[in-house]
C-alpha positions as CSV (number, residue, x, y, z in Angstrom):
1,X,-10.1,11.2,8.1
2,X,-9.7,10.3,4.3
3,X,-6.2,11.2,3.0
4,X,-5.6,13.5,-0.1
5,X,-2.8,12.4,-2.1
6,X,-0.6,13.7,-5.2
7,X,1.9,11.4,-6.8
8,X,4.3,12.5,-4.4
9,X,2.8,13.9,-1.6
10,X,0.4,12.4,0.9
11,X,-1.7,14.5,3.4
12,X,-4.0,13.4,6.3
13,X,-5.1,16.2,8.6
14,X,-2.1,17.7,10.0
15,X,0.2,15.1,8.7
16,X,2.1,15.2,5.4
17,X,4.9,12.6,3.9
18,X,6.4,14.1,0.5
19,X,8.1,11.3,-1.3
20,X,12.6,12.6,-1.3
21,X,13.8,13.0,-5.2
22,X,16.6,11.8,-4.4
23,X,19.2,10.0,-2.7
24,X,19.1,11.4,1.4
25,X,20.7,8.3,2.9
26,X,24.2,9.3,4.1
27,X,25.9,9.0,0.5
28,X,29.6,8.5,1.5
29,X,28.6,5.0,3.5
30,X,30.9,2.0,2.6
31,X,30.6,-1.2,5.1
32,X,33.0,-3.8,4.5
33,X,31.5,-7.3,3.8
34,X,34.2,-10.0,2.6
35,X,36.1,-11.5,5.3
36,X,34.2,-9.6,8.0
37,X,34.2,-11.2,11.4
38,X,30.6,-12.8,12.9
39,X,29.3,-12.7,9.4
40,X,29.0,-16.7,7.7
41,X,30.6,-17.0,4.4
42,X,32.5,-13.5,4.1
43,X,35.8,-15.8,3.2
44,X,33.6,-16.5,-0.3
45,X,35.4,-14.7,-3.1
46,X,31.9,-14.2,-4.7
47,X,31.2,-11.7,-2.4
48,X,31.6,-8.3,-2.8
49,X,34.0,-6.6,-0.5
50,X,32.1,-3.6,0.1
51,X,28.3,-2.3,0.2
52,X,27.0,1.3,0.0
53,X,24.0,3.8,0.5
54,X,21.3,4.0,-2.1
55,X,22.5,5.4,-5.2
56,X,18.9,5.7,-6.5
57,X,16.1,7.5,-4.9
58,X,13.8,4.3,-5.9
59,X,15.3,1.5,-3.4
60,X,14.1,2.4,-0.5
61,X,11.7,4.8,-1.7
62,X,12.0,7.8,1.1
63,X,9.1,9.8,2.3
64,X,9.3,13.1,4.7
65,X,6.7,14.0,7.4
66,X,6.3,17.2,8.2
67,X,2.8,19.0,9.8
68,X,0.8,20.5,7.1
69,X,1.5,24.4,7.4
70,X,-2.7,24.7,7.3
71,X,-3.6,22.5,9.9
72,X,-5.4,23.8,13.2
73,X,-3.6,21.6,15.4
74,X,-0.7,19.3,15.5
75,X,-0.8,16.1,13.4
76,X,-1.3,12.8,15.3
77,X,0.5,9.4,15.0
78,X,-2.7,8.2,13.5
79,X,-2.8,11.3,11.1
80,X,0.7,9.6,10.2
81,X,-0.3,6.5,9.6
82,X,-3.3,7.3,7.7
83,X,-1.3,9.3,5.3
84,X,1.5,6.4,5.4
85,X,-1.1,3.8,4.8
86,X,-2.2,5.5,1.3
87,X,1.7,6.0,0.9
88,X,2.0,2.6,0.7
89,X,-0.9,1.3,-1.0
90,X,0.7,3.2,-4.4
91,X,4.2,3.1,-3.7
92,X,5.1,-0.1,-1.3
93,X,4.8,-2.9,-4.9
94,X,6.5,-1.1,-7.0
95,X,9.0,0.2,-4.8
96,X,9.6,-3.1,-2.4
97,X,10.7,-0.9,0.8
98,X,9.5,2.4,2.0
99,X,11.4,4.4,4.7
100,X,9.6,7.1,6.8
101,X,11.2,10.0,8.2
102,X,10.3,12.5,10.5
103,X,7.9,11.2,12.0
104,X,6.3,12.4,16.0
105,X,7.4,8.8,17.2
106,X,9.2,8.6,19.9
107,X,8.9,5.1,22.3
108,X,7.8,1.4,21.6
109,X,4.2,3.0,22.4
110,X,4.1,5.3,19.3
111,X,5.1,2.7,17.6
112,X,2.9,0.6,18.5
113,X,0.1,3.0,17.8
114,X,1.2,3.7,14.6
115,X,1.0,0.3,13.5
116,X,-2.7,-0.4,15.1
117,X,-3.6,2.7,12.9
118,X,-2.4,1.2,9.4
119,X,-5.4,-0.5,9.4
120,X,-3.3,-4.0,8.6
121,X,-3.6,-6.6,10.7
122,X,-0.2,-7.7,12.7
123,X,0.7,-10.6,13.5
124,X,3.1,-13.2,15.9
125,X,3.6,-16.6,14.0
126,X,5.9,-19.3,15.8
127,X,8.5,-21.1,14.3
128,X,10.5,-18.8,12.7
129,X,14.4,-18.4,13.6
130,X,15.5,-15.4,15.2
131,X,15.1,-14.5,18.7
132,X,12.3,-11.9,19.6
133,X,11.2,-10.2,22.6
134,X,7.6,-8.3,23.2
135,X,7.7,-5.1,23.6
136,X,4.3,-3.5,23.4
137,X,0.8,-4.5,21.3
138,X,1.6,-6.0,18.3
139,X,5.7,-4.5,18.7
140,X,8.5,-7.1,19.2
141,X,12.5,-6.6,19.0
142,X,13.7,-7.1,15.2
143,X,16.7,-9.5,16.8
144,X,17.8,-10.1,20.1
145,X,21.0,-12.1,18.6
146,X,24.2,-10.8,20.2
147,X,25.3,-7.1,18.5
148,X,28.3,-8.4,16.7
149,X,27.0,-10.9,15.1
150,X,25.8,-10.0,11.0
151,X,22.6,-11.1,10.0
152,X,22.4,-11.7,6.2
153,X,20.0,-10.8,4.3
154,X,16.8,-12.9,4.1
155,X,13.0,-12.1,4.1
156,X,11.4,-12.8,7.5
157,X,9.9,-16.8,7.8
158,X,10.3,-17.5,3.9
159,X,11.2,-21.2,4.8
160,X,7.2,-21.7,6.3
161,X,4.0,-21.9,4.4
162,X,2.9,-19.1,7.0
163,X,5.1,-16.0,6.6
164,X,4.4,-12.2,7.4
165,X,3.4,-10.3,3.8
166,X,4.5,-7.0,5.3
167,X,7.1,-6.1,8.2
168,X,7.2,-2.3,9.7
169,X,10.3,-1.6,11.6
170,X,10.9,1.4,14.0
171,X,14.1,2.8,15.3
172,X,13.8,3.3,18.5
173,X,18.0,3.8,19.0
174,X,20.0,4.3,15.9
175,X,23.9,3.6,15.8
176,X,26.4,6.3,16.3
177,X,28.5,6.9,13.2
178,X,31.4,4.6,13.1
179,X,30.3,2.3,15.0
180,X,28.4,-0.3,12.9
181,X,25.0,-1.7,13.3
182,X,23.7,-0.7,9.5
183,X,20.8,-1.5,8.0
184,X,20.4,-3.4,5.2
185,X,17.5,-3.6,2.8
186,X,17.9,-6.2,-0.6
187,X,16.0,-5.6,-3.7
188,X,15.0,-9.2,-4.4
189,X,13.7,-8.1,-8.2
190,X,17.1,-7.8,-9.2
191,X,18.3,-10.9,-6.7
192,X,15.6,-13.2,-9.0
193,X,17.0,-11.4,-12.1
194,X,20.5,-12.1,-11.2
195,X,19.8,-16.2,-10.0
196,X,18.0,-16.9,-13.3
197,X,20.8,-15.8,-15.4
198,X,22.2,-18.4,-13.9
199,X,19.8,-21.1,-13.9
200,X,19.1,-21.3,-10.0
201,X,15.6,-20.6,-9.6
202,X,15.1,-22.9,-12.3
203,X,16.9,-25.8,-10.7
204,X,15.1,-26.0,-8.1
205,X,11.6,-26.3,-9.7
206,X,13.2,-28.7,-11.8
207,X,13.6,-30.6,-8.7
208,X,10.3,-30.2,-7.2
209,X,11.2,-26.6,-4.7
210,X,12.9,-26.3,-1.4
211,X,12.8,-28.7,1.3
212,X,13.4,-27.6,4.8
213,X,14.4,-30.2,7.7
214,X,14.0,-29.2,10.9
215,X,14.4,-30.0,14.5
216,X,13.4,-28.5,18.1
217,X,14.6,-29.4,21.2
218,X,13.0,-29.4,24.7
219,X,14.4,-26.4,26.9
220,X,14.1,-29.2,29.9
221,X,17.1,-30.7,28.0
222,X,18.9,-28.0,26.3
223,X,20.4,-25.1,27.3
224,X,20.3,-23.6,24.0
225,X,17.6,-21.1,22.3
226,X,16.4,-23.7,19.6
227,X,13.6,-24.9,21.8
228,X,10.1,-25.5,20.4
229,X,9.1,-23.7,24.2
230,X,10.7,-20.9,22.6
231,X,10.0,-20.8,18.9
232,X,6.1,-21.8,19.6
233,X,5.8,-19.7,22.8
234,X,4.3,-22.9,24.6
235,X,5.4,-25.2,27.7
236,X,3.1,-27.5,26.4
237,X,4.7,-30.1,23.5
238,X,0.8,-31.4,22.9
239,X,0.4,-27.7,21.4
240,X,3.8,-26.9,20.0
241,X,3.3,-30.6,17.9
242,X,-0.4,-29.1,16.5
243,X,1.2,-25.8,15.5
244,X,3.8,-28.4,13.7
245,X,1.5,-31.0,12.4
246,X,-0.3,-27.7,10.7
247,X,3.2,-27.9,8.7
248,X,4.0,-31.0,8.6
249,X,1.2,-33.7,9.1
250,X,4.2,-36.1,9.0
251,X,6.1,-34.8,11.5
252,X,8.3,-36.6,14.4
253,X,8.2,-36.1,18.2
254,X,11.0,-38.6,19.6
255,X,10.7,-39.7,23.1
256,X,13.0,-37.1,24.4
257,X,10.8,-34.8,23.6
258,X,13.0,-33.5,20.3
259,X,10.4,-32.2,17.1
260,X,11.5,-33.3,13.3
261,X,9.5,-32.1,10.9
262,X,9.6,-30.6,7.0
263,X,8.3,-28.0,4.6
264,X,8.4,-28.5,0.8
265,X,7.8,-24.9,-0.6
266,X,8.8,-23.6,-4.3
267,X,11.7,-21.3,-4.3
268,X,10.1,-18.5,-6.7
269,X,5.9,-18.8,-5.9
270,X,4.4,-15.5,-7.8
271,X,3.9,-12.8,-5.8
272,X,0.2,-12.3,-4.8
273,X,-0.1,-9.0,-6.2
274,X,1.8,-8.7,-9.5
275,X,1.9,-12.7,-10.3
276,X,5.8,-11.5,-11.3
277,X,7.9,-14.4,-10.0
278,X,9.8,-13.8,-6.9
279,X,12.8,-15.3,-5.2
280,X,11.1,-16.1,-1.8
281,X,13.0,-18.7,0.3
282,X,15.1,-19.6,3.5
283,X,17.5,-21.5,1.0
284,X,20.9,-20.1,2.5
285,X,19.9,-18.3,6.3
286,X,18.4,-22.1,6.9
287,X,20.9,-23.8,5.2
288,X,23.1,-25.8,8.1
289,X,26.2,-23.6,6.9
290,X,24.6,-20.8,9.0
291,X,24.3,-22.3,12.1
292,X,27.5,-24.2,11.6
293,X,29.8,-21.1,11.2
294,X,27.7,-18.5,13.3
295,X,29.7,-18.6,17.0
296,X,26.4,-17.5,18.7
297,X,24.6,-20.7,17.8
298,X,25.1,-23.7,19.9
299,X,25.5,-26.7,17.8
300,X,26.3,-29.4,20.1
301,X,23.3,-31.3,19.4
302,X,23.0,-30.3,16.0
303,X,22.1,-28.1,13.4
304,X,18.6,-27.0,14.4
305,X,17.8,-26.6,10.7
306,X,19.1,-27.4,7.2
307,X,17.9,-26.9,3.3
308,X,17.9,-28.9,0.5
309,X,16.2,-29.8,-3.3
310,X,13.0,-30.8,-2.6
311,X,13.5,-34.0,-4.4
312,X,16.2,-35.1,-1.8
313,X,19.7,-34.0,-3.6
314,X,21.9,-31.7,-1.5
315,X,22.2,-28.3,-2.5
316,X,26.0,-27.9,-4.1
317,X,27.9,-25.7,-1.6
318,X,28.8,-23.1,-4.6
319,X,25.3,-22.6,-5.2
320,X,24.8,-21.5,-1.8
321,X,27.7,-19.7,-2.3
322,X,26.4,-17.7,-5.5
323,X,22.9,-17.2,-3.8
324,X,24.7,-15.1,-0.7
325,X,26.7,-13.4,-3.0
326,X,23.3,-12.1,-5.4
327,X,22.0,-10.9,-1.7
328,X,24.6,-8.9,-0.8
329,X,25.8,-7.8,-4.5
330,X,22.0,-6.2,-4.5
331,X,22.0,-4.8,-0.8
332,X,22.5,-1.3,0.5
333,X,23.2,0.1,3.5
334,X,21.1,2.4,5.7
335,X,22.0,4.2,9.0
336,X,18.7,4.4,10.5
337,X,18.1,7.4,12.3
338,X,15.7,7.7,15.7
339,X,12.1,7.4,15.1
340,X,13.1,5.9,11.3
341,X,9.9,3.6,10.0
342,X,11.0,1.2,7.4
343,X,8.3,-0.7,5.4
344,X,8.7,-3.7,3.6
345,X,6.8,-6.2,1.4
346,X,8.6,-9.2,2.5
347,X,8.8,-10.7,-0.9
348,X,10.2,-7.9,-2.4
349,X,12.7,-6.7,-0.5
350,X,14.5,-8.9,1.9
351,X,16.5,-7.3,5.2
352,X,19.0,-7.4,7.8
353,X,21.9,-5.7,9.9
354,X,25.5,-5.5,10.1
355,X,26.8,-6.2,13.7
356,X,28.2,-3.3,15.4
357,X,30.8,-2.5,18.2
358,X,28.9,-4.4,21.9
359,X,27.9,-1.2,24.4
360,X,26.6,0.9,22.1
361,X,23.2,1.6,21.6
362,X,21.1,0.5,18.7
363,X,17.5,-1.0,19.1
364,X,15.2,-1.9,16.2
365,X,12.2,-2.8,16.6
366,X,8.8,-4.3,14.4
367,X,5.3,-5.8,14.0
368,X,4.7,-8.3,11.0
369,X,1.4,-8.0,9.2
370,X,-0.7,-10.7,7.4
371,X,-2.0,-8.7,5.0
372,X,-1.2,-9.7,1.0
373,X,-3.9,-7.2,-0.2
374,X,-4.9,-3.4,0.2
């Protein structure tokens, strides 16, 4: 069914999502961020102590579905995501992150039909660094890190040559109010602004990019969830060392069955699209200080991963310090609500969750997509 489309309202069939003129996103929200427990780095003075809701209608852009008062018969979730996908095609690069509300989606099934009928192509890469679980086709969790812990900011697999381009997410159980267990969405336009008035993004191309070490372990020696069983969804280390060796051609397999290997990558590479420069990388969320200082993260055997220049020199602990803070000093916070899709381009906007009181409910799910062009 082709869509029809204004510049604020997009119709297909039944379904209609009108773009919101303003700010809807629970306006009085304040979530405390300096010195907050299970979150690395609140003790840095750099960071703010607070972050709030949208104060701008333009970050996230927000869209309401309703049924077209003309239509026959009710809208389906593909009507949705038809309209949704020409939604996005206009507003999703400008905007960096779209939220849907009101949606008829329900379970990890609607969901999961939804995203088969964006008409993107999803996809499940190893090797990135949170904990997933699947859920239905093409549907994983978002995190399946313990609910108290805070994960900061970052843009999903930015420290790999293969990254998602796009990331839909789908809340299937939002947070009671009071509770915790926020949203957060980062406009990384302003993050790149704010770095190169200070010289960062400029450092490191100076010194050749971003390198990233990492390391795997065997789960037949570990107890721990860094396993390359885990992160390359393989028993087989023959296969899990080809995935690598597509990364790394130089990488190490020792003969207890631990994988070293690096990425070089450049910390701002031009966004496909616009060709604006963008501040894509894993430079602090892989940086060891992560692993180090998050108590869910076993690092007995060592830090799983770690960043530095890409010439060798260690990155200088206050510029990981003044990175965080650009993240979180360009974040707002968002109490999904059930049946909530959020839509990111995953160089644009960067994403993440504040942890929230253990027992109650919140689930978040998502699908990466490979897709860089409409």
């Amino acid at each position: 069914m082709a869509c029809q489309s204004s510049p604020s309202v997009y119709t297909s069939a039944g379904a209609t999502l009108s773009i919101a003129p303003e700010p809807l996103l629970h306006s009085d929200l304040s979530v405390p961020i300096r010195n907050r427990s299970h979150l690395v780095y609140s003790w840095s003075p750099h960071l703010p102590s607070h972050i709030h809701a949208p104060t701008s209608p333009l970050f996230p852009l927000v869209a309401l579905a309703k049924q077209h008062a003309d239509a026959p018969l009710a809208a389906s979730i593909a009507d949705y995501a038809h309209a949704a996908r020409a939604l996005l095609k206009e507003q999703l690069t400008p905007h960096g992150a779209v939220l849907l509300r009101g949606m008829p989606l329900r379970t990890e099934e609607d969901f999961s039909a939804f995203v088969l009928s964006l008409g993107w192509q999803p996809l499940k890469l190893g090797g990135g660094g949170t904990q997933r679980s699947d859920v239905a086709d093409g549907v994983r969790t978002a995190s399946d890190e313990p609910a108290e812990q805070t994960i900061e900011p970052h843009m999903d697999m930015a420290h790999s040559k293969l990254h998602p381009k796009r990331i839909a997410f789908f809340c299937h159980a939002g947070p009671p109010h009071g509770v915790g267990g926020e949203t957060v969405f980062t406009d990384m336009r302003r993050v790149y602004q704010s770095l190169a008035a200070l010289g960062i993004p400029q450092a490191f191309e100076a010194r050749g990019g971003v390198a990233y070490r990492k390391q795997l372990w065997s789960s037949e020696r570990v107890a721990h969830a860094y396993t390359w069983q885990q992160f390359f969804f393989t028993q087989s280390l023959e296969e899990a060392t080809q995935q690598v060796l597509r990364r790394d051609p130089n990488a190490q397999v020792t003969d207890d069955g631990i994988i070293r290997f690096s990425e070089i990558l450049p910390a701002s590479p031009p966004h496909p699209q616009t060709g604006e420069p963008t501040w894509f990388n894993g430079v602090h969320t892989n940086h060891r200080s992560y692993y180090m200082e998050a108590a869910h993260v076993d690092t007995s055997d060592g830090s799983p991963m770690d960043t530095e220049y890409a010439d060798g020199t260690p990155i200088e602990e206050h510029t990981i310090a003044l990175i965080r803070a650009a993240y979180w000093n360009h974040s707002v916070a968002v109490r999904l609500q059930d049946g909530d899709v959020a839509v990111v381009d995953n160089m644009l906007a960067s994403h993440g969750r504040m942890g929230w009181i253990p027992g109650y409910p919140r689930r978040v799910l998502l699908t990466h997509f490979s897709d860089s062009t409409w």
